[in-house]
C-alpha positions, -999 to 999 in steps of 0.1 A, spaced: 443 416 -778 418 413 -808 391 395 -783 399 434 -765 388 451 -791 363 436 -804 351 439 -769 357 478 -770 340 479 -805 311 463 -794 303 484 -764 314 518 -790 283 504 -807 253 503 -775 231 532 -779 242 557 -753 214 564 -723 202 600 -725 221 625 -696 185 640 -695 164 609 -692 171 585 -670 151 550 -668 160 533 -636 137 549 -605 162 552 -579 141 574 -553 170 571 -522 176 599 -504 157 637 -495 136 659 -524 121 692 -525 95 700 -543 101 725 -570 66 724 -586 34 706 -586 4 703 -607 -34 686 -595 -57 678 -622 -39 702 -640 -39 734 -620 -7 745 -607 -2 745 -567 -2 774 -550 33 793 -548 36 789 -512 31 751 -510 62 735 -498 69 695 -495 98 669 -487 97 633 -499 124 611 -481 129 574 -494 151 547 -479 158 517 -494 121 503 -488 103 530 -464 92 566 -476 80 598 -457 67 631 -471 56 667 -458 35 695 -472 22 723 -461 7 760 -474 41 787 -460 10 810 -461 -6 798 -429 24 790 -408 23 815 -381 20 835 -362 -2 807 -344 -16 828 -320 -51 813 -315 -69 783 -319 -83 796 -352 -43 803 -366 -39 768 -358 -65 747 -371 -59 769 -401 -26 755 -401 -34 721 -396 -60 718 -420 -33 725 -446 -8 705 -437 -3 666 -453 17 645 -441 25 602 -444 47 575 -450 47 541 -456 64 513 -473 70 513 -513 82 487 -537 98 496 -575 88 478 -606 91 489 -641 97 530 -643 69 527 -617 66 526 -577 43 519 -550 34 539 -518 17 513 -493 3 541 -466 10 529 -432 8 563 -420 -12 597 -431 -27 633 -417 -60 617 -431 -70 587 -421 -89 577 -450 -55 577 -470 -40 546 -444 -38 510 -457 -42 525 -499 -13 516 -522 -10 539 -549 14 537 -582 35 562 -596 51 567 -628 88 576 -620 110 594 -644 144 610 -636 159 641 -653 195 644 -638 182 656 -600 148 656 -607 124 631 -597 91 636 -617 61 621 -600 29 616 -620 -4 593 -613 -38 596 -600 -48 601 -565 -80 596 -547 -99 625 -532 -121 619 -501 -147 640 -485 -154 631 -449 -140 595 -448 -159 586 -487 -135 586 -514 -155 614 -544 -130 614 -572 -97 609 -587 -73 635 -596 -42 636 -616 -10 644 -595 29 656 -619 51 662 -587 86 678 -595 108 667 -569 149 682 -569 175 662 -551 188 681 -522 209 653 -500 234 654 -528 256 685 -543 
């Protein structure tokens, strides 16, 4: 009985984790984006994305609601298209960190890249933050800073 509670004592004494801040980076399951930042500059207000992550694979979405339709000519549509992002790939956790390997993208330039991204979890919220490359006709011409905010939506 005393080994019990010396037991209970001890565990009394752990720090508690923060409800707000989580430190694992368990990315399972379907996000929406609530609200992104590039280089600092909010995204538009119609910009809409999904991320979806199984246990190894990812998938993601995007597009500007301001162009989607009607499409009623070939100039609607490439202006639709040429807003739209969309990829997926393979991804490995380490560290309050992941890795997108791009097996798939709506530019091509983007396929075969890993990028890393810092992960921190607020209750539902995924925050995504790191740098991504910019490219211009196949060449890469810069680096901008990405902060994703992501809301869990395949759980109430």
């Amino acid at each position: 009985m005393r080994r019990l509670l010396l037991i209970a004592v001890l565990f009394a004494a752990l720090p508690l984790r923060s409800a707000t801040a989580e430190t694992s980076c368990d990315l399972q399951g379907a996000w929406q984006l609530v609200s992104a930042k590039y280089d600092n500059q909010p995204a538009a207000p119609t910009y809409s994305a999904v991320k979806l992550f199984t246990k190894t694979r990812f998938a993601f979405f995007g597009y500007d609601t301001a162009f989607r339709g009607p499409l009623v000519s070939d100039a609607d549509r490439l202006k639709f298209f040429s807003n739209l992002n969309a990829g997926g790939g393979s991804y490995m956790v380490s560290a309050g960190a992941w890795t997108e390997k791009i097996d798939q993208f709506s530019d091509p330039a983007y396929i075969g890249m890993s990028i890393t991204f810092q992960c921190v979890r607020e209750g539902d919220r995924l925050i995504q933050k790191g740098t991504i490359p910019i490219f211009d006709g196949g060449k890469k011409v810069r680096d901008i800073s990405l902060e994703e905010v992501y809301r869990r939506v395949d759980r109430p």
